[in-house]
C-alpha positions in Angstrom: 30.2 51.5 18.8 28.1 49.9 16.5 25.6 49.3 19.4 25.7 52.5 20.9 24.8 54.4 17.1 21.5 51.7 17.0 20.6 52.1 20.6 20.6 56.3 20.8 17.5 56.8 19.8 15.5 54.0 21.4 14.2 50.8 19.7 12.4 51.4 16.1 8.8 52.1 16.1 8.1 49.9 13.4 5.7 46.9 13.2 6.0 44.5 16.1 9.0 43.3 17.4 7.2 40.6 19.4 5.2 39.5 16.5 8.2 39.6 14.0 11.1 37.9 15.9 8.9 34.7 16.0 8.8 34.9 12.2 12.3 35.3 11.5 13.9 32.1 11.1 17.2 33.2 12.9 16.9 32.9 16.6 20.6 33.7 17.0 19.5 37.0 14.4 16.5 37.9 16.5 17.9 37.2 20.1 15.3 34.5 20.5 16.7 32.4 23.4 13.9 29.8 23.6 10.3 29.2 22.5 7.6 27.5 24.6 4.2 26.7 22.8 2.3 30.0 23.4 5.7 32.4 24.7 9.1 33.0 24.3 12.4 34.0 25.6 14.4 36.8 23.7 17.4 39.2 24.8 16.6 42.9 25.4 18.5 44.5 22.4 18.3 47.7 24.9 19.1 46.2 28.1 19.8 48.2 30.9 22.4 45.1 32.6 24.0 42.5 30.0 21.7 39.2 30.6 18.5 41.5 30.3 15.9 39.4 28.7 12.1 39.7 28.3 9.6 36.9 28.2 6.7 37.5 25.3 3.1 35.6 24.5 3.0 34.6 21.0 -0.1 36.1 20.6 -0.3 40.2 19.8 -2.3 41.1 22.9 -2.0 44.7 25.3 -4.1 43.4 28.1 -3.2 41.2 30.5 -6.4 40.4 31.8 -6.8 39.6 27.8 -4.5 36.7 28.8 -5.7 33.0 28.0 -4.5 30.5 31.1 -2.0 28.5 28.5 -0.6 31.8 27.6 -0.2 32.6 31.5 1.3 29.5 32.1 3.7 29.5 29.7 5.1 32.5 30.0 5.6 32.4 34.1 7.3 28.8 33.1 9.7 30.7 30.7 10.0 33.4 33.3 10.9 31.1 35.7 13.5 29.2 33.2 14.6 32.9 32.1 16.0 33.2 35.7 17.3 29.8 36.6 19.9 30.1 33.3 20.7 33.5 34.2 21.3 32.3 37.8 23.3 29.8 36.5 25.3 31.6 33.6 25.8 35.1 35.3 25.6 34.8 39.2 23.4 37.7 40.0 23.0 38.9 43.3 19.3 39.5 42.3 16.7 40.3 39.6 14.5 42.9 38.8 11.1 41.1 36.9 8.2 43.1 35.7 6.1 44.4 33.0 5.2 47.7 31.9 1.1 48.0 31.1 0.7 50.9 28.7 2.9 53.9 27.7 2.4 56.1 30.4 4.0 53.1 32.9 7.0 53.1 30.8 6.2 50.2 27.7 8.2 50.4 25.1 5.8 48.5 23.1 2.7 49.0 24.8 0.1 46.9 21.9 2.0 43.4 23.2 2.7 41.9 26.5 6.1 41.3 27.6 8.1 40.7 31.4 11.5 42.0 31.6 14.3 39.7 34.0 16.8 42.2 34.5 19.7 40.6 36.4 21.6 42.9 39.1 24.8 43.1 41.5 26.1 45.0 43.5 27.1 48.2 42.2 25.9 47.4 38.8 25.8 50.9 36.8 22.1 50.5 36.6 21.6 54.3 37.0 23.5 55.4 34.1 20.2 55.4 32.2 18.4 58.1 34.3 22.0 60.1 35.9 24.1 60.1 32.5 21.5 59.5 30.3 23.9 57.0 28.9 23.9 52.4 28.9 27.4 50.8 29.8 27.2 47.5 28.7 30.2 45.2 29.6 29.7 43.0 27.2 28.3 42.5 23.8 24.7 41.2 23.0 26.0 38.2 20.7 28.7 37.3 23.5 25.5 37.2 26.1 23.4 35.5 23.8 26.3 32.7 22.8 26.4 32.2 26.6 22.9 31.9 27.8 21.3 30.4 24.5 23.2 26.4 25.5 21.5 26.5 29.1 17.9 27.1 27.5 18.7 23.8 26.0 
């Protein structure tokens, strides 16, 4: 319940999450899953299927052709990490992976890059966001995170 009373009325709209998290000092706190020199890993603390994480650059940047090649390169190799472990800990059947380039395509925080890995089965209850206007969520954030964090190494 706790979850569902955050998550009602969408993440905050406050600062940066993708320049704060970073910063924190508690990965396990933030959801950070994994750092690379120039990107990193971090649960969704919205996700629409448990496992959803996004990859972010470490840099505050909007555009991707803004994009230095180390930042590319870093994040597609976190990307590609992202899905291996979530392969490995959760058995999808397959994976949506994207980004979202401005507000009007559907960012949530439009002023910083980020991809999303959204894992997916069969018969996942992925269209409970746009039918019931509701998230079911199997199982908790900190239970995800507690199983995915060991296989980012």
């Amino acid at each position: 319940m706790a979850y569902i009373e955050s998550a009602k009325d969408g993440p905050p709209d406050d600062g940066c999450l993708f320049c704060d998290a970073p910063s924190g000092g508690d990965d396990r706190a933030t959801l950070i899953l994994a750092r690379g020199e120039r990107a990193f890993v971090i649960l969704n603390a919205y996700p629409y299927n448990p496992g959803h994480l996004m990859v972010a650059t470490l840099r505050h940047v909007a555009d991707l052709e803004a994009l230095q090649a180390d930042e590319l390169a870093d994040a597609d190799a976190l990307l590609q990490r992202g899905v291996k472990v979530l392969r490995e800990a959760m058995n999808p059947e397959g994976f949506n992976v994207g980004m979202n380039l401005g507000r009007v395509a559907g960012a949530g925080i439009p002023g910083h890059l980020h991809w999303h890995v959204v894992p997916r089965w069969n018969g996942d209850t992925n269209f409970m966001p746009v039918i019931g206007e509701t998230r079911v969520l199997p199982q908790l954030l900190e239970e995800t995170y507690d199983r995915l964090k060991p296989l980012f190494g």
